[in-house]
N, C-alpha and C positions, 0 to 999 in steps of 0.2 A: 330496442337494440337487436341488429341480426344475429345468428346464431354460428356466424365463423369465426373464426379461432383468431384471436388478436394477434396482428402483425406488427412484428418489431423490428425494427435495424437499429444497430448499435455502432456506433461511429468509436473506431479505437485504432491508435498507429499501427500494431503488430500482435501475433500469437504466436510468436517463433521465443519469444525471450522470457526466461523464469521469474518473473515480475510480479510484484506482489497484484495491480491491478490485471497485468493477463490473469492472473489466477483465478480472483476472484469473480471476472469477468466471465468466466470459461464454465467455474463452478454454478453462477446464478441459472447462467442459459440452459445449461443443460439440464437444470432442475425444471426449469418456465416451460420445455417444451416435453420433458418425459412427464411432469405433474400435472400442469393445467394447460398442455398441449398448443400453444403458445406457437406462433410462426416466426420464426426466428432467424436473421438477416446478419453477418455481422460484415461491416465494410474496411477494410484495413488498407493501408496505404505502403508496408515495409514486409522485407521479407520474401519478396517475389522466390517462389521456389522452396523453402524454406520449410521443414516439416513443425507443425505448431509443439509446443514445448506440453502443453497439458491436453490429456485426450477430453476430444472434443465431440458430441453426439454427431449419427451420421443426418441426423434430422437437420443440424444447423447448416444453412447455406453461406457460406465465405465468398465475399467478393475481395480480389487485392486488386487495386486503381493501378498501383505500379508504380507510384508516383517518386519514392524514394527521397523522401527531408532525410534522412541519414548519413546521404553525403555531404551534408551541409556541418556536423558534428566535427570538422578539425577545420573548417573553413577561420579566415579571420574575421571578425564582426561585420565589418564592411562588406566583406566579399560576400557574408552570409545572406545579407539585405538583398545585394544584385542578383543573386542565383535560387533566392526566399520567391520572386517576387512572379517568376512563370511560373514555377511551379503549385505553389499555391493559386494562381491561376488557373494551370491547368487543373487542380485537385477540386475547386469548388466547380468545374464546368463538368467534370466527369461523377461527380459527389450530386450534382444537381441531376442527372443525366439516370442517375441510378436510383433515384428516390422514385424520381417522376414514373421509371419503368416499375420499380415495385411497388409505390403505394402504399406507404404502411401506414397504419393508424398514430402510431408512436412514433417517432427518432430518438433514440438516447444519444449523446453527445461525452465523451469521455471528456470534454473539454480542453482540446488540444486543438491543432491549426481551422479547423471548421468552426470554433467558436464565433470567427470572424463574419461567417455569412450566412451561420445554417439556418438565420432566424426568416433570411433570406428567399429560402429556396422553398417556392409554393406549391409542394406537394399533397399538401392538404393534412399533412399529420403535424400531431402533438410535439411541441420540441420539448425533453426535458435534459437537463444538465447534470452530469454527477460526477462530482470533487474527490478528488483521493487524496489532497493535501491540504495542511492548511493555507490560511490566505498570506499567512508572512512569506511564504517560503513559495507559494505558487508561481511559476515563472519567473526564478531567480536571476536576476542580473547580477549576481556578484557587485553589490553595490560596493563593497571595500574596495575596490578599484577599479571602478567603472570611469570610464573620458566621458567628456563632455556631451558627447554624440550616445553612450549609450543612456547617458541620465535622462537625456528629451526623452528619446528612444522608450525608456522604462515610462516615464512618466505621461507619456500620450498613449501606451499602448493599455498600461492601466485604466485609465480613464476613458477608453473605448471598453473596455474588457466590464465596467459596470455599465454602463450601456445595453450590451450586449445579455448580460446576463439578467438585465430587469425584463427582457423581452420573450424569456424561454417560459413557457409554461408554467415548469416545475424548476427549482434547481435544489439537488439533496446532497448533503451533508454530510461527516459522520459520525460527529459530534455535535451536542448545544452549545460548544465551545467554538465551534467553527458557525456554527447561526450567529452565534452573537457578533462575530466578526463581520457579518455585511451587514453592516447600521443601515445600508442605503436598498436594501431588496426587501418585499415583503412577500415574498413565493418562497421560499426556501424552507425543507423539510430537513428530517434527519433521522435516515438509517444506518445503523451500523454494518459492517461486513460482515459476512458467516464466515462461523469457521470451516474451513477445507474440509477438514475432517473432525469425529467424535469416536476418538477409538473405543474397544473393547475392555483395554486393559491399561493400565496406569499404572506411573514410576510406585517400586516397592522402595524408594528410597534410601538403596540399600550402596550403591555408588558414591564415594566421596569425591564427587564430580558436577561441578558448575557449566552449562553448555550455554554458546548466543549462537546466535542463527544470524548473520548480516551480511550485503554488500562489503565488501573493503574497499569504501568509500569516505569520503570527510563529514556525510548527515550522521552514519550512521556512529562514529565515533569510536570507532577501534583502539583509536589511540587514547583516548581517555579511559576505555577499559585497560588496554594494556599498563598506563598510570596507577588505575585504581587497586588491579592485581601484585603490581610490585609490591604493592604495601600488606594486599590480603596474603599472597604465597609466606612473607614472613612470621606474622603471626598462627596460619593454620597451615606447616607445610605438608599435612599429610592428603588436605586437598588438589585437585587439578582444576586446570580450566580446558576448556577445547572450544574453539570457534570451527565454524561453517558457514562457507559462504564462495559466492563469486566474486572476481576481483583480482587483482596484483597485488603481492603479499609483500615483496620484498621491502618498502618501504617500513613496515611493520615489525617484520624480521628484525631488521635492523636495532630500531629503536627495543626492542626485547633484547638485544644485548647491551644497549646503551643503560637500561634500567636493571640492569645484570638478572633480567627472572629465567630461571628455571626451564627451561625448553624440553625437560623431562616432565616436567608439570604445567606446562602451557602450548599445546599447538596449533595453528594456524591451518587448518584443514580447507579444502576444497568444499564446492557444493558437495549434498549427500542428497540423494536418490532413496534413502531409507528415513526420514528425517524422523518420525514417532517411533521409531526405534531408539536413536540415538536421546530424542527426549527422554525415554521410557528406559534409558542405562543412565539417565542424571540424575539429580537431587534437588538443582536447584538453577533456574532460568536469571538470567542477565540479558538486559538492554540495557545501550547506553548511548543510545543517538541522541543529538544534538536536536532533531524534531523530526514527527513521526506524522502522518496522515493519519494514522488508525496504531499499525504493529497489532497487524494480525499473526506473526509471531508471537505474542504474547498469549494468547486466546489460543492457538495451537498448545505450546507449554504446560497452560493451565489446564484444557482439556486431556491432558497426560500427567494432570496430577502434581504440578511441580510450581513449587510457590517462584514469586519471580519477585525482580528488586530489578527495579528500573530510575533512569532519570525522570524527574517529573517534568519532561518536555513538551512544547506544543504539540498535537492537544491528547494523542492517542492513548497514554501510558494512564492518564488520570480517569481516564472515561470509562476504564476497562479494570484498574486495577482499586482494589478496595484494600488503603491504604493501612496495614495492620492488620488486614482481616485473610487475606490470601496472596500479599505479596508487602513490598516498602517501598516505598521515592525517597528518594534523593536529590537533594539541590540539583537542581539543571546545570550540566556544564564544568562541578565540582567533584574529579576523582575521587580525592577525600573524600568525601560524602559517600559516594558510590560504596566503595571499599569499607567506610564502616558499617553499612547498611548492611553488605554479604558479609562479613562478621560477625554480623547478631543473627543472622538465620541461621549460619552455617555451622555456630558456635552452639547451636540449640537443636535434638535432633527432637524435641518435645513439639517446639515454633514453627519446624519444617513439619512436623504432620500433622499439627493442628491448620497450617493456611495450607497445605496439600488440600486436605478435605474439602476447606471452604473455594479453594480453586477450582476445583472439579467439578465440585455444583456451579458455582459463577457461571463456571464458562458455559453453560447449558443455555445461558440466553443469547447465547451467538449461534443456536443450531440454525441450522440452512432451512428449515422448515417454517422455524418462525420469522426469519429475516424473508425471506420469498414472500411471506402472508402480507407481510408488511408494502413490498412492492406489488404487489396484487393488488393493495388495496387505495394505490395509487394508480395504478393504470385502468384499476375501472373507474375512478373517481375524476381522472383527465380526460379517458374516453368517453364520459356520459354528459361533461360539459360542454 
């Protein structure tokens, strides 16, 4: 093997949006080319113009196609197909145009609209694939109410998509929960995400305050937390909750006054730009999505000390959280549950510092140093085949 620095491109929609994969995405690269000096390519397709959301080394080279699938985001299904169908077009012929000129050893693949032909395009590198969600929920078609046209739709493009992904090199994981889910690949690995960060200092647990960190979204289940707190504000009202997040609240709003909680002890906050701070004035972390890729929110929380109670949803909350030992689950999908789960922690400041402690160590196997080692020890092991 010669002695230059491994070249990488990395195929992902955008870096303009606070996303849990920009994130982590942002954070890998910038370690691959400051640690093990790593030539690093990333090709993005949205955002023309757009200043990236998380700083990114000046070492890494950005290419944006320009291509813009974003306007296709309010289109009607139909209309999505006709106006899907140049542009991905164009996207593989400019996507093909740009490997060829840079040659990298590797391609990573976020696995999004290039799944379709990266396997394609013979530039002489490595293809690997990497999944940020699980396989139930990957390219959702809203099957509760999907017509006739989008069930083919789902069901052919499925079935191209294993295809597709028996023929990549690598494809990783990030969970064994999520391995076990492609009965039909026998290449598929599985690393977990680093955490963003490993702060200094950790909740003194001294806030009678429950904080979640989410989208106001329908995975991530607001509303099921908002259910679950009705129940918890009555029993312990000297606690609070506070969310954080992007998103439109008011739908939210509302239903907090329909379930009459407390809006002196529950609010609905904006993203925060300080967020281990605001960890590090809680007590005690909530999740309550409906299904999760990873919830590297979770791994954040714990890393600041803060035991968590989560839904035990596909697949991220079980994979990270050691059930009694540094957080609790709860039935997936079951308020109730939820709510009596932060009741037993909340109701014990003994329970909250004994999974404090074991949360803080935990989280120590999400450092970026050892998750990096991990992909390193795949890119020499692709590149030497």
């Amino acid at each position: 093997m010669d002695n230059k620095p491994l070249k990488i491109v990395y195929c992902t929609p955008a870096l303009y949006l606070a996303g849990g994969m920009e994130r982590v995405v942002t954070l890998k690269v910038n370690y691959f080319v400051e640690h093990y000096g790593y030539d690093v390519t990333i090709i993005i397709t949205e955002g023309k113009g757009k200043p990236f959301f998380y700083p990114l080394s000046n070492k890494i080279k950005v290419v944006n196609l320009d291509i813009n699938f974003e306007k296709l985001w309010n289109c009607s299904f139909l209309k999505k197909i006709f106006l899907y169908i140049p542009k991905q077009y164009k996207y593989k012929k400019l996507l093909t145009k740009e490997l060829l000129r840079i040659r990298p050893d590797i391609t990573v693949s976020m696995l999004r609209r290039e799944i379709n032909f990266i396997n394609d395009i013979k530039d002489g590198s490595k293809k690997i694939g990497e999944l940020h969600i699980n396989r139930a929920n990957y390219r959702n078609f809203e099957k509760k109410d999907s017509n006739i046209v989008k069930k083919i739709f789902a069901k052919f493009w499925s079935n191209g998509l294993v295809c597709h992904l028996k023929r990549l090199d690598r494809l990783v994981v990030l969970t064994e929960k999520d391995r076990e889910a492609w009965v039909e690949l026998d290449n598929v690995d599985v690393i977990p995400n680093p955490s963003p960060f490993m702060p200094s200092t950790v909740s003194p647990l001294t806030e009678k305050r429950v904080i979640a960190v989410a989208r106001y979204s329908h995975e991530k289940g607001i509303d099921l937390l908002l259910q679950a707190w009705a129940e918890v504000e009555k029993k312990i009202p000297e606690w609070r909750l506070d969310v954080y997040g992007d998103g439109e609240t008011s739908s939210y709003e509302k239903m907090m006054d329909e379930l009459y909680i407390d809006r002196n002890r529950c609010r609905l906050n904006g993203r925060t730009n300080e967020v281990e701070r605001e960890y590090c004035n809680s007590s005690v972390f909530v999740l309550s999505s409906r299904f999760e890729g990873f919830g590297m929110v979770i791994v954040e929380a714990m890393a600041c000390g803060l035991p968590v109670v989560a839904f035990d949803c596909p697949w991220g909350p079980r994979s990270i959280i050691q059930d009694g030992e540094d957080g609790l689950l709860a039935e997936n999908g079951n308020p109730s549950a939820l709510a009596q789960k932060l009741i037993d922690v909340m109701s014990s400041s003994d329970k909250r510092s004994s999974m404090a402690v074991s949360a803080h160590r935990n989280a120590q196997r999400f450092n970026i140093n050892q998750i990096a080692l991990e992909w390193k020890h795949i890119f020499d092991k692709i590149r030497e085949s």
